[in-house]
C-alpha positions in Angstrom: 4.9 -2.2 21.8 5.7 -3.1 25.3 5.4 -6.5 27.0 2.0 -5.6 28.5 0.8 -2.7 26.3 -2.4 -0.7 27.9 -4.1 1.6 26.0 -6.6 3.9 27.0 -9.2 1.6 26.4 -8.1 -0.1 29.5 -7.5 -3.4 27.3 -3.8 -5.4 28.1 -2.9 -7.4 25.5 0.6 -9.9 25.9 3.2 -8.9 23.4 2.1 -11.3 21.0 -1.0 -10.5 20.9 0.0 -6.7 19.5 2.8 -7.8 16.9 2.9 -5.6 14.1 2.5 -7.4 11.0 4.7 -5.7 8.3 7.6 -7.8 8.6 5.8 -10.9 8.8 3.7 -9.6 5.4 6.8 -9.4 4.0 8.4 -12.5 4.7 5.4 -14.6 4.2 3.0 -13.4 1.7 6.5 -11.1 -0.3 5.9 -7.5 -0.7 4.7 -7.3 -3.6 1.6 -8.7 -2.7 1.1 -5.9 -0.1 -0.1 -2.9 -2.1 -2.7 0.1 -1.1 -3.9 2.9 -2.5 -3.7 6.5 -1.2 -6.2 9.7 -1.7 -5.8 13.2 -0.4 -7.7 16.6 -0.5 -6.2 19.6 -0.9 -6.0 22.6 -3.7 -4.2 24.7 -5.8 -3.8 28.3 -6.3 -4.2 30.4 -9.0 -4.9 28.0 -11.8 -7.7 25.5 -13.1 -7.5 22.0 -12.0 -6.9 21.0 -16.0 -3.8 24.0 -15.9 -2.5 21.9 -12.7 -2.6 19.1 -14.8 -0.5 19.8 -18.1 1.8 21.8 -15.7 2.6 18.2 -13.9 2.4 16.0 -17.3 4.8 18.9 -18.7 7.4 17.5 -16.6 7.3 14.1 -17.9 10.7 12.9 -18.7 11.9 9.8 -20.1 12.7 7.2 -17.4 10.8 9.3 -15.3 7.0 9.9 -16.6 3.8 10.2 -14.2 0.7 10.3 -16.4 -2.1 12.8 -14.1 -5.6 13.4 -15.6 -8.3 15.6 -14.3 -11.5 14.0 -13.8 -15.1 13.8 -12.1 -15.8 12.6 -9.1 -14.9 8.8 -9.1 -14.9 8.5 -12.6 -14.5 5.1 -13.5 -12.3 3.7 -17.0 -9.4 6.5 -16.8 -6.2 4.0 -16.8 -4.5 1.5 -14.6 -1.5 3.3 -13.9 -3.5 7.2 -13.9 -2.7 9.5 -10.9 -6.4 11.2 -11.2 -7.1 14.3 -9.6 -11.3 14.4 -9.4 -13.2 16.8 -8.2 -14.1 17.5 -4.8 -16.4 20.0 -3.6 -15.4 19.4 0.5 -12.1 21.5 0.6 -12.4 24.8 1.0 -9.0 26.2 -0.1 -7.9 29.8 0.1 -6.9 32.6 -1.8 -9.2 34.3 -4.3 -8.7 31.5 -7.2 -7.9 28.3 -6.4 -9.0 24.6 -7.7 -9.6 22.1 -5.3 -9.1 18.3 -6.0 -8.9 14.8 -4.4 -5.5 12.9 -5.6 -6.3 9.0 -6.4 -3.6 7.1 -6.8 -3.2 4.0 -9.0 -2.5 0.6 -6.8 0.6 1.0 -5.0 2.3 -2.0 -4.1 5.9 -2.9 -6.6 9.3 -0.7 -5.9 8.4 0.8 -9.2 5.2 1.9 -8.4 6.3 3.4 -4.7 9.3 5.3 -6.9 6.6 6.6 -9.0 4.2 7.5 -6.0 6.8 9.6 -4.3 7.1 11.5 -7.6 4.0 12.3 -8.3 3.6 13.7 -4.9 7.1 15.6 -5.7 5.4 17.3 -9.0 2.6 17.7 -6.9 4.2 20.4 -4.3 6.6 22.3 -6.8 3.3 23.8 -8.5 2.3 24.7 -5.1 -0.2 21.8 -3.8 -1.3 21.7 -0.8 -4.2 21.3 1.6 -5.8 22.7 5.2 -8.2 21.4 7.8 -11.3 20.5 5.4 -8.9 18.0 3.5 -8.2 14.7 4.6 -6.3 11.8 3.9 -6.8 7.8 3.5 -5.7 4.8 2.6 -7.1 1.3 1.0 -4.9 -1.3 2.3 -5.2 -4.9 0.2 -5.9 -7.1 2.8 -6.9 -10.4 0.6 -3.5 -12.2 0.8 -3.5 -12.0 5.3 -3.6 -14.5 7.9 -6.1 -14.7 10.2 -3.7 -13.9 12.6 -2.0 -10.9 10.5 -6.0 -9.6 9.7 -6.2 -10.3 13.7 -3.0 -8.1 14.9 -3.7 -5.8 12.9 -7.5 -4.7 14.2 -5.9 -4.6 17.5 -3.0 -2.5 17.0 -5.6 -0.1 15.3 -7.8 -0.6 18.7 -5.2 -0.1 21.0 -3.6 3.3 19.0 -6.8 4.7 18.0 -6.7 7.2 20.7 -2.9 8.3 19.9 -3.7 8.3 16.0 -7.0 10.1 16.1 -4.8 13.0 18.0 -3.6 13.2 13.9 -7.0 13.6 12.5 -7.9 17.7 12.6 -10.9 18.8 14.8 -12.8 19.6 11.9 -12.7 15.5 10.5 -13.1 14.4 14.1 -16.9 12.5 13.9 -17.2 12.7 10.1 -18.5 10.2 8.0 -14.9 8.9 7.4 -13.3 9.5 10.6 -14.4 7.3 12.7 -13.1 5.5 15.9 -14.0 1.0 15.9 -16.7 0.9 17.6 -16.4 -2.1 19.7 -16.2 -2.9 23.7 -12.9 -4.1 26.3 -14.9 -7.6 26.1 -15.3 -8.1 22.7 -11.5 -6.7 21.7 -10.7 -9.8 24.2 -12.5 -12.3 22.6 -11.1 -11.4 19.2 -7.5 -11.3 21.0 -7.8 -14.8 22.3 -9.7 -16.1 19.4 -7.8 -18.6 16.7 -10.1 -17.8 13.9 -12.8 -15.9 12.7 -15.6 -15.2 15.0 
């Protein structure tokens, strides 16, 4: 960000005031400490939801094995390390036959987790996964291990790019129970700028 940052929200913040904190996560709490977890809608054609699943555990090689199970709508007690595909009656899909699903991710955080992320979303689109405008995505960031000041920054960078990131968020999300803008005023986004601790 620039040296005097404006957003829409008419709110200037000084450069330090709108750090991005990854690289000081990394350096001061290590990055293994900083893990999330992602889930995402979409669907697949042309086979069940339990057929999309022993398609991608069919691939499972040694060295290189990504354990997915079918499952109910945040079913609890399925595994640690279990990419889960539950059930989600939101998307829509297309096509005559198709299987819609919400992907849950294990926590994410450790190189060897990320490597096994990035396959599972690889399996994921060579059996023809995908999704459309009633799918959406998120993700759970672990926040436990972050400065005030890190926790700070990072509300604010997320204040002042709201209106450039909800330009990602499809027309059909926009307003949904999970899609929505911080609500807060100019004033109070000060304060919290200015403040040393927790309000």
């Amino acid at each position: 960000l620039s040296a005097s940052p404006q957003s829409t929200t008419g709110l200037v913040l000084t450069r330090n005031q709108t750090q991005l904190i990854a690289p000081k996560v990394s350096s001061e709490i290590g990055t293994d400490s900083m893990t999330f977890g992602f889930e995402s809608e979409g669907f697949v054609d042309e086979m069940t939801k339990q057929q999309a699943v022993d398609r991608l555990n069919g691939m499972n090689r040694r060295g290189a094995t990504v354990q997915f199970k079918s499952t109910r709508y945040h079913q609890r007690g399925v595994g640690r390390t279990i990419y889960k595909l539950e059930d989600d009656g939101s998307v829509q899909g297309t096509g005559n036959r198709y299987a819609p699903f919400e992907l849950v991710t294990p926590v994410i955080g450790r190189n060897s987790t990320v490597d096994k992320f990035k396959l599972a979303l690889d399996r994921l689109r060579s059996i023809g996964a995908r999704n459309d405008s009633t799918g959406g995505v998120h993700i759970h960031l672990q926040a436990s291990g972050l400065t005030w000041e890190q926790q700070r920054n990072w509300y604010l960078n997320a204040y002042l790019l709201q209106p450039f990131l909800m330009q990602c968020v499809p027309y059909s999300w926009r307003g949904r129970d999970f899609s929505h803008q911080i609500q807060t005023t100019t004033e109070r986004a000060v304060k919290i700028a200015e403040a040393t601790s927790y309000m």
